[in-house]
FIGU-751355 format. One record per residue (C-alpha): y, z, x; residue in three letters. Coordinates in steps of 0.05 Angstrom, whole numbers, plus 5000, padded with zeros to 4 digits. Last residue first. Layout:
BEGIN
YZXala...
This chain:
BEGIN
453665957285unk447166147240unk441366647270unk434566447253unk431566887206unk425567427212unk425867777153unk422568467142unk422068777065unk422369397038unk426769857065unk431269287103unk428969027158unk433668417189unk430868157246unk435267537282unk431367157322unk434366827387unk428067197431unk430167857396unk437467947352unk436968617313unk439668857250unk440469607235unk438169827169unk439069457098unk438469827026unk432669466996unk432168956947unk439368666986unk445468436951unk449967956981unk457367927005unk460667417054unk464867247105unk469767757106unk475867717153unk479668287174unk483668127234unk481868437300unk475668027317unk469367917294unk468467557235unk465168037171unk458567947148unk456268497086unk449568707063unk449969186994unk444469506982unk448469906912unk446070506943unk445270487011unk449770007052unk450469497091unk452969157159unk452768507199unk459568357249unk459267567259unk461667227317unk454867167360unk451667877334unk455068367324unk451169047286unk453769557248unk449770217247unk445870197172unk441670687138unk449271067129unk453870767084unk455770947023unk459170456967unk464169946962unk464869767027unk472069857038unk474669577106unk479769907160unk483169527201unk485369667279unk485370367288unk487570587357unk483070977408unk486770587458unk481870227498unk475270117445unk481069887391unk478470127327unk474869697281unk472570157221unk467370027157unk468070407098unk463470687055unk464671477053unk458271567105unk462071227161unk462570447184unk463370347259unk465969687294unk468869937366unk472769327399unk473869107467unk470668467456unk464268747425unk462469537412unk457769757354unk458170507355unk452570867323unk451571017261unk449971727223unk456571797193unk461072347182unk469072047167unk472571577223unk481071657212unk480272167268unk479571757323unk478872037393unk481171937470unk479472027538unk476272657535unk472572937600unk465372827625unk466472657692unk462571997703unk461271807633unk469371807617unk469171977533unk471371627472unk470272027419unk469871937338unk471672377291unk468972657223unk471772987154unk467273137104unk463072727051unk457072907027unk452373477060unk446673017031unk448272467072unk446472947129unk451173027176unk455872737221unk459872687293unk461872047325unk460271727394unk463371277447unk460671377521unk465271077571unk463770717643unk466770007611unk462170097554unk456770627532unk454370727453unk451971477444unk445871497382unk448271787330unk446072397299unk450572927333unk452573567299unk458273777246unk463574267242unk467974507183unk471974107129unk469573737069unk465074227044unk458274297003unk455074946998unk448574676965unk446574157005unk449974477062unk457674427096unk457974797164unk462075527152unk469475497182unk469676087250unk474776617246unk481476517283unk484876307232unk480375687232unk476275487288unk471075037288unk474374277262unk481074587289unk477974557361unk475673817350unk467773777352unk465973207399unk463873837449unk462773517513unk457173737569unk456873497634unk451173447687unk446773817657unk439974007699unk433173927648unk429374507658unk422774397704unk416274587676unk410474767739unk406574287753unk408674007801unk409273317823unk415872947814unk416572297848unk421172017797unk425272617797unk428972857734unk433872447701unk440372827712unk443172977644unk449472857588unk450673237541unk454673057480unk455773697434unk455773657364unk450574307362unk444173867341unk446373497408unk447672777426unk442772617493unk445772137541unk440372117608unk444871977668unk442971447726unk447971387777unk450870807814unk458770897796unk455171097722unk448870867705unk446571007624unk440371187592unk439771387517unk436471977479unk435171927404unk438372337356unk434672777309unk436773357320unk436373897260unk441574397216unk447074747249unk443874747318unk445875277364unk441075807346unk436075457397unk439874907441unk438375077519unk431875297508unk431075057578unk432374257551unk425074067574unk420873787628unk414373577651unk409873617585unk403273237606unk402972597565unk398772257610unk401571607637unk407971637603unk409872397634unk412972677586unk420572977584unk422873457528unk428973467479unk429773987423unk426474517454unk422975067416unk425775847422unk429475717372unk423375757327unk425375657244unk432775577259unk435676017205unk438475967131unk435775227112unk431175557059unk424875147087unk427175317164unk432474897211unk430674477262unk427074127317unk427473417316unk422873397376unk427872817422unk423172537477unk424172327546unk418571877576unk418071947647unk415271487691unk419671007704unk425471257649unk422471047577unk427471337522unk422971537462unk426171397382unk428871927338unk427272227259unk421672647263unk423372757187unk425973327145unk426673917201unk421173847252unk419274687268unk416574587346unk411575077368unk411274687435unk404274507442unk402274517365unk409074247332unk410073757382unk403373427388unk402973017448unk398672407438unk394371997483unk392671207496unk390771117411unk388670417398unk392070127321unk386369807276unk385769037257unk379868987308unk375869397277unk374570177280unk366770307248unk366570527179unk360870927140unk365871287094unk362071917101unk366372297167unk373172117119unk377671677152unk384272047166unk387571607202unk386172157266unk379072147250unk377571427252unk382471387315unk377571957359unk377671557426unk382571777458unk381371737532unk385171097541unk381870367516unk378470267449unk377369447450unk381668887466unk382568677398unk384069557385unk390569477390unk393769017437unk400669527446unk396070077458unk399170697441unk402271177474unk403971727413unk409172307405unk406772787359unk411073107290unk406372817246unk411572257227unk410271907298unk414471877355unk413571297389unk410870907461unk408070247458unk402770077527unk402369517564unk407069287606unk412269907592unk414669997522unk419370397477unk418570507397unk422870447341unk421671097299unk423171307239unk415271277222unk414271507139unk419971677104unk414972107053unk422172537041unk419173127036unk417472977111unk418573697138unk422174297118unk417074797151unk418075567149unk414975557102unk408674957074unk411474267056unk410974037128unk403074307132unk401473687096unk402873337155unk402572617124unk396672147149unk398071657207unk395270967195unk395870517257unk395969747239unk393869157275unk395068447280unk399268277212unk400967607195unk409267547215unk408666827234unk411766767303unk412167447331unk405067617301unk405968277268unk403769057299unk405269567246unk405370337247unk403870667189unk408071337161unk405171897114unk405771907040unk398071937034unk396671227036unk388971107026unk384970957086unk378070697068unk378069887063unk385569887083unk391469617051unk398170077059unk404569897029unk406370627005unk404870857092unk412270927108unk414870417166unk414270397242unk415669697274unk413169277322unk413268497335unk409068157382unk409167607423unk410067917490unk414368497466unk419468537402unk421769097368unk423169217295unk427469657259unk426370307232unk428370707163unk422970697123unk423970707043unk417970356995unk413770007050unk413969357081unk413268667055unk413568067097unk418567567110unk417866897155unk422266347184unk428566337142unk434066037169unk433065347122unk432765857061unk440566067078unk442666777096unk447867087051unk444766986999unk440167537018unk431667377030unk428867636977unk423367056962unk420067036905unk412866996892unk411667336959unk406367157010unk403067607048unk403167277130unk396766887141unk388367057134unk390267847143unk392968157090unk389767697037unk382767627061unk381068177101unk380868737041unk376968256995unk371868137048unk370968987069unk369469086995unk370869426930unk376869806948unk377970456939unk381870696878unk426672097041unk431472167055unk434772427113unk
């Protein structure tokens, strides 16, 4: 994962937030017209989020680099962002200061300055995310324009506001509910980035820690630290967590985010493992009151690591690293699990900084757990599967972009994109399949469907991540910039 104080309040105020920033040249992508466009704003330098949309509002975590504050400085840390839905002027914003600590053994943590990776969840009124501190935060999604509400009340301090600065918390400043620091409750070790967004469940908020390897990537720092825990969203009171069930498992971190599925009437929380194993769990209960830590009960377990992919000879094949690259050998989980028709589709991966290696993708029954099929032809990747009209549209971390029959397992076309790809799962929306890559930013629409038919090619300022459709609005963030655009037929 990769990653001068102003001279008064007045000039602060005016430009960021008297109307959205405007931008001496648009970079909206050719291959959106100007006529689609209804707002962009600057972001940061390299954040990796997309937006999400709640009465009016639009949220997104970023890196702090565009920061404007009349006493917070960026400090490579992250900054959440709260934008009016229908202009994109900014409401609030929640600095959170870089964990120094990170850069300090055994930690291996934001080097990268990726600032929030995190899209959050929400229930009426509160946001819920995993900040780049390593703490989960409930946040109030008004801000602070309805006042300090929850029984944090210490914001100034936790931006980072020095004690001197002579500021009082305005309306244009984030509202801290509670947070649940990971690294100080749990003894958590985040490797690179707090990289995975909350699951809201009712009550119970279910958290991925990114815990992870140590500064020399050799051990797991603390594997006695859980990798996924349960909250409850009203408090933050730790009410469950994996059991220590991952530890000297993981090959590197886990940063995937937990999903919820029913199957034949049953809830199951999807969580893709650190060890490149798919579990799947039974939400605990709603009406849970003790106070004693439960362990999260498994209800099946899949390892999306072929045999061969472990096992060669009999002796176990090393897992590629930065600096011991290899093609062959095991990876973990990053993606997210995509469900359709009762089946959870995911593919194994590393970091891009492994390189290249060989990957697969599984189709597997949610209700018992077992194999149904998999694809081979599907290198690492980071994305998750994209599934529309019976077909699974996945690009991998070589550059190309896969339709494979969601029923069969069978590859359908294959598509070379020219460079890597992995800030971006691909994303249908209407009859168009959006996707992009990293280095040369390229953003690609393809028709859905099971010929290959490209639409067009552009070139983006910053490499593009997932695209979202909200309210009939397609967002597309890239690392710099957010458009809001109105989706073409």
């Amino acid at each position: 994962m990769r990653c001068c104080q102003l001279i008064s309040l007045a000039i602060w105020i005016l430009p960021v937030f008297c109307g959205a920033q405007p931008l001496s040249r648009s970079a909206l992508p050719d291959a959106f017209s100007p006529d689609q466009l209804i707002w962009e704003r600057k972001l940061g330098t390299h954040q990796y989020s997309f937006p999400s949309v709640r009465n009016g509002y639009v949220y997104i975590g970023v890196d702090d680099r565009g920061l404007e504050h009349p006493v917070v400085r960026p400090t490579g840390g992250g900054l959440v962002m709260c934008l009016k839905e229908a202009t994109g002027d900014l409401v609030w914003q929640l600095a959170v200061p870089r964990y120094m600590e990170g850069v300090v053994a055994p930690f291996h943590f934001n080097h990268w300055k990726c600032g929030i990776s995190s899209t959050p969840a929400f229930d009426e009124t509160s946001l819920f995310i995993v900040g780049s501190r390593g703490d989960v935060m409930c946040l109030d999604q008004l801000g602070q324009t309805n006042g300090n509400d929850g029984p944090f009340q210490a914001e100034a301090q936790y931006m980072g506001i020095p004690e001197g600065a002579n500021y009082t918390l305005t309306s244009r400043d984030g509202d801290i509910i509670w947070t649940y620091n990971l690294i100080k409750e749990l003894g958590v070790v985040p490797h690179d980035v707090c990289g995975s967004s909350p699951l809201l469940h009712g009550n119970h908020l279910y958290v991925c820690t990114s815990n992870g390897q140590d500064d020399k990537h050799e051990t797991i720092a603390n594997p006695e630290a859980p990798s996924l825990i349960v909250l409850d969203k009203n408090t933050g009171k730790l009410l469950a967590t994996d059991g220590g069930l991952f530890g000297e498992r993981l090959y590197h971190g886990n940063w995937s985010s937990p999903a919820l599925a029913t199957f034949k009437g049953r809830d199951t929380i999807l969580f893709s493992g650190g060890d490149g194993i798919m579990y799947a769990f039974e939400p605990i209960a709603g009406n849970s009151t003790s106070d004693s830590v439960q362990d999260l009960k498994i209800i099946w377990q899949y390892d999306c690591n072929p045999a061969d992919y472990r096992m060669k000879d009999g002796v176990p094949i090393p897992y590629s690293k930065w600096n011991r690259k290899r093609t062959d050998g095991p990876s973990e989980l990053i993606a997210s699990p995509a469900v359709y028709k009762n089946r959870v589709y995911v593919a194994i991966g590393q970091s891009p900084v492994h390189g290249k290696g060989r990957g697969v993708l599984s189709c597997i029954d949610g209700v018992s757990g077992q194999k149904i099929w998999e694809n081979r032809d599907v290198n690492r990747t980071l994305a998750t599967v994209e599934i529309h009209d019976g077909l699974c549209y996945v690009p991998d971390i070589t550059g190309r972009l896969h339709c494979i029959d969601a029923e069969t397992g069978e590859s359908v076309w294959t598509y070379d994109l020219d460079d890597l790809a992995w800030s971006c799962s691909a994303k249908v929306i209407g009859d168009r399949v959006y996707v992009g890559t990293v280095n040369k930013r390229w953003f690609y629409v393809f028709k859905t469907g099971r010929e290959t038919k490209l639409l067009h090619r552009s070139k983006l300022s910053g490499a593009a991540i997932t695209p979202t459709v909200q309210n009939g609005v397609l967002y597309l963030a890239t690392q710099k910039n957010l458009f809001a655009l109105r989706p073409s037929h």
